[in-house]
C-alpha positions as CSV (number, residue, x, y, z in Angstrom):
1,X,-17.4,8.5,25.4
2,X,-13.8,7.3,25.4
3,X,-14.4,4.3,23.0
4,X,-16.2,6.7,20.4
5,X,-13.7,9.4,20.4
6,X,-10.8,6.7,20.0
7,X,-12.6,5.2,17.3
8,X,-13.7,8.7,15.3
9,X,-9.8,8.9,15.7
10,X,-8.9,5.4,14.4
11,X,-11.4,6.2,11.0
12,X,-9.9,9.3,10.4
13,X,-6.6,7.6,10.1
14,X,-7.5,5.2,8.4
15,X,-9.5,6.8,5.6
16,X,-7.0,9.8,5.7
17,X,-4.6,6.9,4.9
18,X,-6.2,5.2,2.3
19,X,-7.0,9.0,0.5
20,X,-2.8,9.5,0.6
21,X,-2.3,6.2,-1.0
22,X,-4.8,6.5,-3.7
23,X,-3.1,10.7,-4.3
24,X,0.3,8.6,-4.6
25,X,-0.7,6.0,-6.8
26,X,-1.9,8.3,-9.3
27,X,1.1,10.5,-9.2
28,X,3.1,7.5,-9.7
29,X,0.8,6.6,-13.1
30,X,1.2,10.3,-13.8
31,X,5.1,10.0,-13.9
32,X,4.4,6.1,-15.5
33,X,7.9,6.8,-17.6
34,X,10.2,5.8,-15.0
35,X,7.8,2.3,-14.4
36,X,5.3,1.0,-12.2
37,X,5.1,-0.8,-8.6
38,X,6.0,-4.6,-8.1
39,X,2.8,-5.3,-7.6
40,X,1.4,-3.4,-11.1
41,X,4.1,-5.1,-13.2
42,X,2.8,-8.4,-11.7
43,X,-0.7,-7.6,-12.2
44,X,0.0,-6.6,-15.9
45,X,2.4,-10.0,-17.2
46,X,-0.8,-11.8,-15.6
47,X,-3.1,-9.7,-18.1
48,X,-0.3,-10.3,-20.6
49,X,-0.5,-14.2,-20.2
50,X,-4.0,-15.1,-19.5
51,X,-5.9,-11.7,-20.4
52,X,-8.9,-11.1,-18.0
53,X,-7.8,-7.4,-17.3
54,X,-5.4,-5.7,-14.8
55,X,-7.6,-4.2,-12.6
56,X,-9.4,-8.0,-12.4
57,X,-5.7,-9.8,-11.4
58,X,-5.4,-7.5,-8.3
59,X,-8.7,-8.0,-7.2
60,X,-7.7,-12.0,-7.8
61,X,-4.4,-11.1,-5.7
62,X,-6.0,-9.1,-2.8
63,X,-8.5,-12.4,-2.4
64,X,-5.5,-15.0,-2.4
65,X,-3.3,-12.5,0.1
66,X,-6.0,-12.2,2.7
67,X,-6.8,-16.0,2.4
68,X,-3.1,-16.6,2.7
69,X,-2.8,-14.1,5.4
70,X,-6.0,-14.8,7.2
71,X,-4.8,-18.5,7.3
72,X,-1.2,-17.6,8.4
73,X,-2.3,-15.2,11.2
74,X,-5.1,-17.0,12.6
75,X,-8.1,-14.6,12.6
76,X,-10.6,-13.3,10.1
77,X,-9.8,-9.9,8.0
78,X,-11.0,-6.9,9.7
79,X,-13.9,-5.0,8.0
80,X,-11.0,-2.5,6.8
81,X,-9.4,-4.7,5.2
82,X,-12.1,-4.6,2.6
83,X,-12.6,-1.1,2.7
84,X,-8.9,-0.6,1.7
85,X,-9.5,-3.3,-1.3
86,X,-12.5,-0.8,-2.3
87,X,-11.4,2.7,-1.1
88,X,-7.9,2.7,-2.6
89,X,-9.4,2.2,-6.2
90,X,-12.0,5.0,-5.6
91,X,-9.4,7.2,-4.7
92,X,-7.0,6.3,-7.1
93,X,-9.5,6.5,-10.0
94,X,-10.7,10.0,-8.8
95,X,-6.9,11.7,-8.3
96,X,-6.3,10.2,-11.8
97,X,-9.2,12.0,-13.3
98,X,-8.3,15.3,-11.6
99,X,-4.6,15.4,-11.9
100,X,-3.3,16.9,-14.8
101,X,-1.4,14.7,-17.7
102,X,2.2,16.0,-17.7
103,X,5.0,15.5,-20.4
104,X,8.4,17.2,-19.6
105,X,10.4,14.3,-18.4
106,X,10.9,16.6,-14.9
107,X,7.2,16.6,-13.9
108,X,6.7,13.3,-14.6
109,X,10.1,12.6,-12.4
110,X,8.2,15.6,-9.8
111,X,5.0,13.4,-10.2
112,X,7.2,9.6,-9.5
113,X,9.1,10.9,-6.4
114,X,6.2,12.3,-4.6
115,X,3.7,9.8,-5.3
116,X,6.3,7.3,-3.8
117,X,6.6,8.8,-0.8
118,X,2.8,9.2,-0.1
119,X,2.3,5.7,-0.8
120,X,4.7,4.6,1.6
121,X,3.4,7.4,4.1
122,X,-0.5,6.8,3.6
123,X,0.2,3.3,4.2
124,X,2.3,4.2,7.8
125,X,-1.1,6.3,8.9
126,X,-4.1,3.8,8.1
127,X,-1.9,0.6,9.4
128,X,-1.2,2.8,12.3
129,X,-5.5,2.8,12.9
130,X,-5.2,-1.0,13.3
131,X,-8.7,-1.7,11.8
132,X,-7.6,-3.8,9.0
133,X,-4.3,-3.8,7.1
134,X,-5.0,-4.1,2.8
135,X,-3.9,-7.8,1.3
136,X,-0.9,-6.4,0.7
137,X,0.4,-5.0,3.7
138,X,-1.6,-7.8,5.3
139,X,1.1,-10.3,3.7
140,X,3.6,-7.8,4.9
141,X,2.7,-7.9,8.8
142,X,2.1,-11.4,8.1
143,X,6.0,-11.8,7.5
144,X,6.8,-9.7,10.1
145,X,5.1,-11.9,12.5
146,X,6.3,-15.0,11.6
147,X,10.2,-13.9,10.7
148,X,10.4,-11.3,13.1
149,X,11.9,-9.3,11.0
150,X,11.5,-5.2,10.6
151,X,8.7,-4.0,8.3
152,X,11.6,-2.5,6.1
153,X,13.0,-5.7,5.7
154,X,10.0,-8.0,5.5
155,X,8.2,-5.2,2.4
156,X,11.6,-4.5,0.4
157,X,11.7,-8.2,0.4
158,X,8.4,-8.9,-0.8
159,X,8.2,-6.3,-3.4
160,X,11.6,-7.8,-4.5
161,X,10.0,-10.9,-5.2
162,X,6.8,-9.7,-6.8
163,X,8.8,-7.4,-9.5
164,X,10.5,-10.5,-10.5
165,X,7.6,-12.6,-11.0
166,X,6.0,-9.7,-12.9
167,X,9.3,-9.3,-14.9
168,X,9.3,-13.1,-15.7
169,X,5.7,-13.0,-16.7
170,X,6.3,-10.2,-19.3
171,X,5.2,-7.4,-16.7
172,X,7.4,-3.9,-17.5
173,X,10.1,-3.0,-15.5
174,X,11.5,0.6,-15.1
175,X,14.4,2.4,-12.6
176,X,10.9,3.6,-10.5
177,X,10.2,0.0,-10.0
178,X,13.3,-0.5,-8.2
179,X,13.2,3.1,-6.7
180,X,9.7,1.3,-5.0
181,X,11.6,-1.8,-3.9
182,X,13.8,-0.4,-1.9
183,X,12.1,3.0,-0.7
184,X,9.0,1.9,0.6
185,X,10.2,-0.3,3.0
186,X,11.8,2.5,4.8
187,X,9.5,5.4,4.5
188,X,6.3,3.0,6.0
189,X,8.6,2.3,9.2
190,X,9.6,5.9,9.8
191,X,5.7,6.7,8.9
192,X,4.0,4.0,11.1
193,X,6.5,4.6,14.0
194,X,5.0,8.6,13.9
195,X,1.9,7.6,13.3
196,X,1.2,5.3,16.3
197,X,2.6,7.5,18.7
198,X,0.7,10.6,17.0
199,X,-2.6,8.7,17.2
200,X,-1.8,7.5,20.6
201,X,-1.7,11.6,21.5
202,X,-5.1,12.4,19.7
203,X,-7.1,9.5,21.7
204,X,-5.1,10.3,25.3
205,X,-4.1,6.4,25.4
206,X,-1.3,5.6,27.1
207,X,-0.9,2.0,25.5
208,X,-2.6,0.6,22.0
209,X,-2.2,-3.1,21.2
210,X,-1.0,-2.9,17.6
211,X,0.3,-5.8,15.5
């Protein structure tokens, strides 16, 4: 009874997670003016250079991070991990259909800021689940393991890099991309740190092994 009420627990986070993240992407492509995440101006040089399509170069990246981070931490992706590859597009493709198209330069700003923060939140609540961090965040803990470093430090880092290769490859770069550098890093610490403990209270566990 236990195990199934931790794991009913665990899904909902998870899932309520990836829903946050896809709301937050979209508000982000919503308020598109002030630029895109590292990992879209990365995604869009590589259409620029070799064409395929956008949405095709981050599937092509979330296979090459999990193989890296797979190799790196020494076990096989969790079953989540491709449920976030799937769900997060779902999501993201259905709060773009039903958010409205804004204009006045304050909205869109409205529509940036928030959609920021519930990326970087979302991501603190289904990482906190521990059933399977997405390639990206995967390459994120990966870092963390292996520098022992903070996740603040290990994701500003690697979005860091990622602009600049997206920059160099032609990808577009605007003041939100470096708002998302630096911002994300932060708000996913503060978000998984609540999180953990939060979920930790809904199950009635004393102690979860997390990574």
């Amino acid at each position: 009874m236990y195990v199934k009420k931790a794991n009913r627990w665990r899904w909902l986070f998870f899932f309520t997670g990836l829903l946050v993240i896809g709301l937050g992407i979209a508000l982000t492509v919503k308020g598109q003016r002030f630029g895109v995440g590292s990992w879209d101006v990365l995604h869009i040089g590589l259409f620029n250079h070799f064409g395929l399509s956008i949405g095709l170069w981050s599937d092509i990246a979330g296979v090459l991070i999990i193989t890296v981070s797979s190799i790196g931490m020494r076990q096989f992706p969790k079953i989540g991990t491709f449920f976030n590859m799937i769900f997060v597009g779902l999501f993201l493709d259905f709060f773009n259909w039903l958010l409205p198209d804004v204009h006045l330069i304050s909205l869109q700003f409205m529509d940036f800021f928030l959609g920021v923060v519930l990326i970087a939140v979302g991501g603190g609540i289904y990482i906190s689940a521990n059933l399977g961090a997405g390639p990206r965040d995967s390459l994120m803990l990966l870092a963390v393991e292996k520098f022992h470093c903070s996740i603040t430090v290990a994701r500003t880092i690697m979005e860091i890099v990622v602009a600049f290769a997206g920059y160099l490859l032609g990808g577009p770069v605007g003041i939100g991309t470096i708002i998302m550098v630096f911002a994300l890093g932060p708000i996913v610490q503060i978000s998984l740190s609540f999180c953990r403990k939060l979920l930790k209270k809904c199950i009635g566990e004393k102690q979860v092994t997390f990574f």
